[in-house]
C-alpha positions as CSV (number, residue, x, y, z in Angstrom):
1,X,63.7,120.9,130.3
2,X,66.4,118.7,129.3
3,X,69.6,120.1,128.7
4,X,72.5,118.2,126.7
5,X,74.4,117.9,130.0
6,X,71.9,116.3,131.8
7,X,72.7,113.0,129.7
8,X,75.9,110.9,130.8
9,X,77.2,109.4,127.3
10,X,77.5,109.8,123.7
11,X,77.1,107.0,121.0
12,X,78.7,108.2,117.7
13,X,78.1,106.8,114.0
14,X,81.7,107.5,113.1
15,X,82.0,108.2,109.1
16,X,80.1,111.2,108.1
17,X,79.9,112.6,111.5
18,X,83.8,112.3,112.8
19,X,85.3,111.2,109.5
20,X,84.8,112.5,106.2
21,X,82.7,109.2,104.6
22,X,81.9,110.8,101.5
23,X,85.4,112.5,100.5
24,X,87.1,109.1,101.6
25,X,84.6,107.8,99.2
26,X,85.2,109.9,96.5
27,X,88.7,109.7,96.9
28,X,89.2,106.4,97.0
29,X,87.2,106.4,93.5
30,X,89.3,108.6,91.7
31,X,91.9,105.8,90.1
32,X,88.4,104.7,88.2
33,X,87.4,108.2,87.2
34,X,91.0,109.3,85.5
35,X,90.5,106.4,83.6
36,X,87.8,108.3,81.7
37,X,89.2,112.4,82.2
38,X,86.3,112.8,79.6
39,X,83.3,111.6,81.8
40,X,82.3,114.1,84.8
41,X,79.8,112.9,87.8
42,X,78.8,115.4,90.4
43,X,79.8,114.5,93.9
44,X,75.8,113.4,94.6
45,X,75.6,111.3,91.4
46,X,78.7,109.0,92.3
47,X,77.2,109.3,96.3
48,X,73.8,107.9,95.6
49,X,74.7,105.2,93.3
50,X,77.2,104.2,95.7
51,X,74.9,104.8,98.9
52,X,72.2,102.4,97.1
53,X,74.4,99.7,95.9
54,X,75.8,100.1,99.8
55,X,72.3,99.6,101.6
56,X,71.4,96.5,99.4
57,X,74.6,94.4,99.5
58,X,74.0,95.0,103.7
59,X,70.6,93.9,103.3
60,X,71.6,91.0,101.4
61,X,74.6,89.8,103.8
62,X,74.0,91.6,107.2
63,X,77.5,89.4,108.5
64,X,80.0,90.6,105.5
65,X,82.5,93.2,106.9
66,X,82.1,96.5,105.7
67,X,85.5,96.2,104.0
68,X,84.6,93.2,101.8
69,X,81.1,95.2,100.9
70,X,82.6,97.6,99.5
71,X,85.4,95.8,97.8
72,X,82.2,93.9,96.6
73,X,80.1,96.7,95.2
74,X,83.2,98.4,93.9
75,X,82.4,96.6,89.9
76,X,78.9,97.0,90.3
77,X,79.0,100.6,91.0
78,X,82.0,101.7,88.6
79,X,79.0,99.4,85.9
80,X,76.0,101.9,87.0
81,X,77.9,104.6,86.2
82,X,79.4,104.0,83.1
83,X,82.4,103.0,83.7
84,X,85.0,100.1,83.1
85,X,85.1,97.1,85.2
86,X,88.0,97.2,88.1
87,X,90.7,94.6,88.9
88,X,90.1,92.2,91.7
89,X,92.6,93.8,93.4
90,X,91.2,97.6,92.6
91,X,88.7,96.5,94.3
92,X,90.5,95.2,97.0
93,X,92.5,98.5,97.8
94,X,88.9,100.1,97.3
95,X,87.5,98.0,99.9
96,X,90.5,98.5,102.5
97,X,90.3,102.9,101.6
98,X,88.1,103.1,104.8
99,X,91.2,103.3,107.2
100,X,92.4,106.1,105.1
101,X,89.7,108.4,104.6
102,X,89.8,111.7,107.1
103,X,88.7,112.6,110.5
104,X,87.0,116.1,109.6
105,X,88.7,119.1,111.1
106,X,86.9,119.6,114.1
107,X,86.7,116.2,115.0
108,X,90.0,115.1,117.8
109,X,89.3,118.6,119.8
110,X,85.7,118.5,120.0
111,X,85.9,114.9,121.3
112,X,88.1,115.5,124.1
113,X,86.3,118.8,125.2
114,X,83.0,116.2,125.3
115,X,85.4,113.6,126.9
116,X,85.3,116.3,129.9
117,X,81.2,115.4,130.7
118,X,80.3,112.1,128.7
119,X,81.1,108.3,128.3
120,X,82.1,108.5,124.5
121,X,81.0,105.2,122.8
122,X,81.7,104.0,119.1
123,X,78.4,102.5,117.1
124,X,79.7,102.4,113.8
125,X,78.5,100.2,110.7
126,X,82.3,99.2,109.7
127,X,84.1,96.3,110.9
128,X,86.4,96.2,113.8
129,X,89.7,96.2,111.8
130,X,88.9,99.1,109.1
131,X,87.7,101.1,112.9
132,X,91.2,100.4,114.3
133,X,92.9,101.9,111.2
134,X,90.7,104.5,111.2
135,X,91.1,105.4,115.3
136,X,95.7,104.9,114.8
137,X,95.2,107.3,111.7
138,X,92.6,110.0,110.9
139,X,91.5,109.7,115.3
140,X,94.7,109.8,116.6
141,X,94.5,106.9,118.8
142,X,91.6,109.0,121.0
143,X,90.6,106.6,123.7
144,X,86.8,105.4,122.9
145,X,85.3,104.2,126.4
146,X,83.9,101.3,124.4
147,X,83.6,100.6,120.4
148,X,81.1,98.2,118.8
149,X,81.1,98.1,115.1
150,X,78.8,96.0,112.6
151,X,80.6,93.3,112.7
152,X,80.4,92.7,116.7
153,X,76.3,92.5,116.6
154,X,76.2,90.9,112.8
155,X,74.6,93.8,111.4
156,X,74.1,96.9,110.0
157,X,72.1,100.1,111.0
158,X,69.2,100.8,110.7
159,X,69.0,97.7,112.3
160,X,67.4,98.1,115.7
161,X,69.6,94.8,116.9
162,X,72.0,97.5,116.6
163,X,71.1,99.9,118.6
164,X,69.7,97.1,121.6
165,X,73.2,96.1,121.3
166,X,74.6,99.2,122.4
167,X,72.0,99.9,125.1
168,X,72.4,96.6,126.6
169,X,76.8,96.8,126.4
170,X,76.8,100.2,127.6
171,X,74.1,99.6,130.9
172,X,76.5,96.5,131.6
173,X,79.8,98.3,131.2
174,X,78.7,101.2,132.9
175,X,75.8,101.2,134.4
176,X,73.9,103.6,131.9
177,X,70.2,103.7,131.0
178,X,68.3,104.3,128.0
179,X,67.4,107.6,128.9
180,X,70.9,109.2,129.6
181,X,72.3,108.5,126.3
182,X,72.5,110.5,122.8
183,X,73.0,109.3,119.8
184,X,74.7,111.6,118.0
185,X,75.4,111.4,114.3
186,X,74.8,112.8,110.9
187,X,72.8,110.4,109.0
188,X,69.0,110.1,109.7
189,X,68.6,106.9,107.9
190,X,71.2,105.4,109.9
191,X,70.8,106.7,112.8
192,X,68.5,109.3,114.4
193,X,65.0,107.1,112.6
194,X,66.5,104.4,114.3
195,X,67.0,106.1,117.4
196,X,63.9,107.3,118.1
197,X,62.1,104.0,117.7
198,X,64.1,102.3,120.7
199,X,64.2,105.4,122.5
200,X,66.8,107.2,122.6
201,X,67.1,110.6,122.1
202,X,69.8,111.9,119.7
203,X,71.8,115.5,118.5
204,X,71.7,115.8,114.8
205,X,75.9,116.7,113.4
206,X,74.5,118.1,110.2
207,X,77.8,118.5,108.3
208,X,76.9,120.9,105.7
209,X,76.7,119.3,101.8
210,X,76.0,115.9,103.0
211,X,74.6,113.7,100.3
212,X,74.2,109.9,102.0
213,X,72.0,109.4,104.8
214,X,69.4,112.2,104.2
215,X,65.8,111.6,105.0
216,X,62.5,114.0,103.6
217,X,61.8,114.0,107.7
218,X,64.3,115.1,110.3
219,X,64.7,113.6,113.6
220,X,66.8,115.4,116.5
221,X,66.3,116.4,120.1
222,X,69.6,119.3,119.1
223,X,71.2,120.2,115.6
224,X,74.5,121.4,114.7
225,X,76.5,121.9,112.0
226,X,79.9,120.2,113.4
227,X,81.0,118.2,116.7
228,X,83.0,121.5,117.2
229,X,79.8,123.4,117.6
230,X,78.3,121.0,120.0
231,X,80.8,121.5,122.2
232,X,81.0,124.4,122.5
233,X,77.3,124.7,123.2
234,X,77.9,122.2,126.1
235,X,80.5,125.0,127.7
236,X,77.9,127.8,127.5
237,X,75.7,125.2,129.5
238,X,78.2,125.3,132.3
């Protein structure tokens, strides 16, 4: 039976599974919403308009950096919701939010305990520079044994390319099959449906009240609730 060390490296989605995607997202939506004190959206309202608008504007233009997407779906999604129409430049400082929103509280620690027993390798759907903001800030500079974003394969997950991408880069850089990594991530849309149809196996961070990403069917080879836990179930493998 496998066991989670028997695989030699991990491939993260990186916001909403090491960073906080959906309070960065809310967060970064608030100027908008005190606009209107008298208007009130739950947290999976604003999160599925945003999440839908998100997926079709990546559809549409698979090569657009994930900072101009969302500086591009910024007046389309204050519209759906009822709101009035942002400044180019709200939408601007909407679209450059990504490098600020925050690494969850668990994140730095549990990385460097995994550090200890896998290649750790970044598949995120962002573009290189909203990653590198993200990595000096919320990360604090942790040293990624190799990072490809969105914007190095031209586009987005679910996108198989994607994940060949990764499989190819990381059995050239390191010498790494198919079958020894995990993809390990929070969204099942994004990541573990995707996973499973090129192969790889994957651990399900299921960060509790996430909204975007969620599928009626759950893929995972492991589940937990934070990286924190993970890790520590790799030290009682030992």
């Amino acid at each position: 039976m496998a066991t989670l060390k028997s695989y030699k490296l991990l491939t993260f989605d990186v916001y909403g599974t090491l960073v906080d995607w959906e309070g960065g997202i809310i967060a970064a939506l608030q100027p908008a919403l005190s606009k209107s004190p008298s208007k009130n959206y739950t947290k999976e309202e604003l999160l599925h308009a945003y999440h839908a608008l998100e997926k079709a504007q990546q559809e549409k233009t698979p090569d657009m950096l994930y900072s101009d997407v969302l500086a591009t779906i910024h007046a389309p999604l204050l519209e759906k919701i009822g709101l009035e129409p942002p400044t180019e430049e709200e939408s601007r400082v909407f679209g450059e939010s990504i490098g600020s929103w925050p690494a969850f509280s668990d994140t730095v620690s549990a990385l460097w305990e995994l550090k200890k027993s896998y290649k750790l390798v970044v598949l995120s759907n962002v573009d290189r520079q909203s990653f590198s903001k993200t990595n000096a800030g919320s990360l604090q500079e942790f040293p990624f044994d190799l990072i490809i974003t969105a914007q190095d394969v031209g586009s987005y997950k679910p996108d198989l390319r994607n994940f060949e991408y990764m499989l190819s880069a990381v059995e050239k850089e390191f010498g790494i099959k198919r079958g020894e990594v995990l993809q390990t991530a929070q969204s099942q849309f994004h990541d573990h449906h995707p996973a499973q149809k090129v192969g790889i196996r994957s651990v399900w961070i299921e960060r509790p009240g996430a909204v975007m990403g969620n599928l009626e069917e759950n893929i995972f080879d492991w589940k937990f609730e934070t990286l924190g836990d993970m890790a520590e179930a790799l030290k009682r493998e030992e």
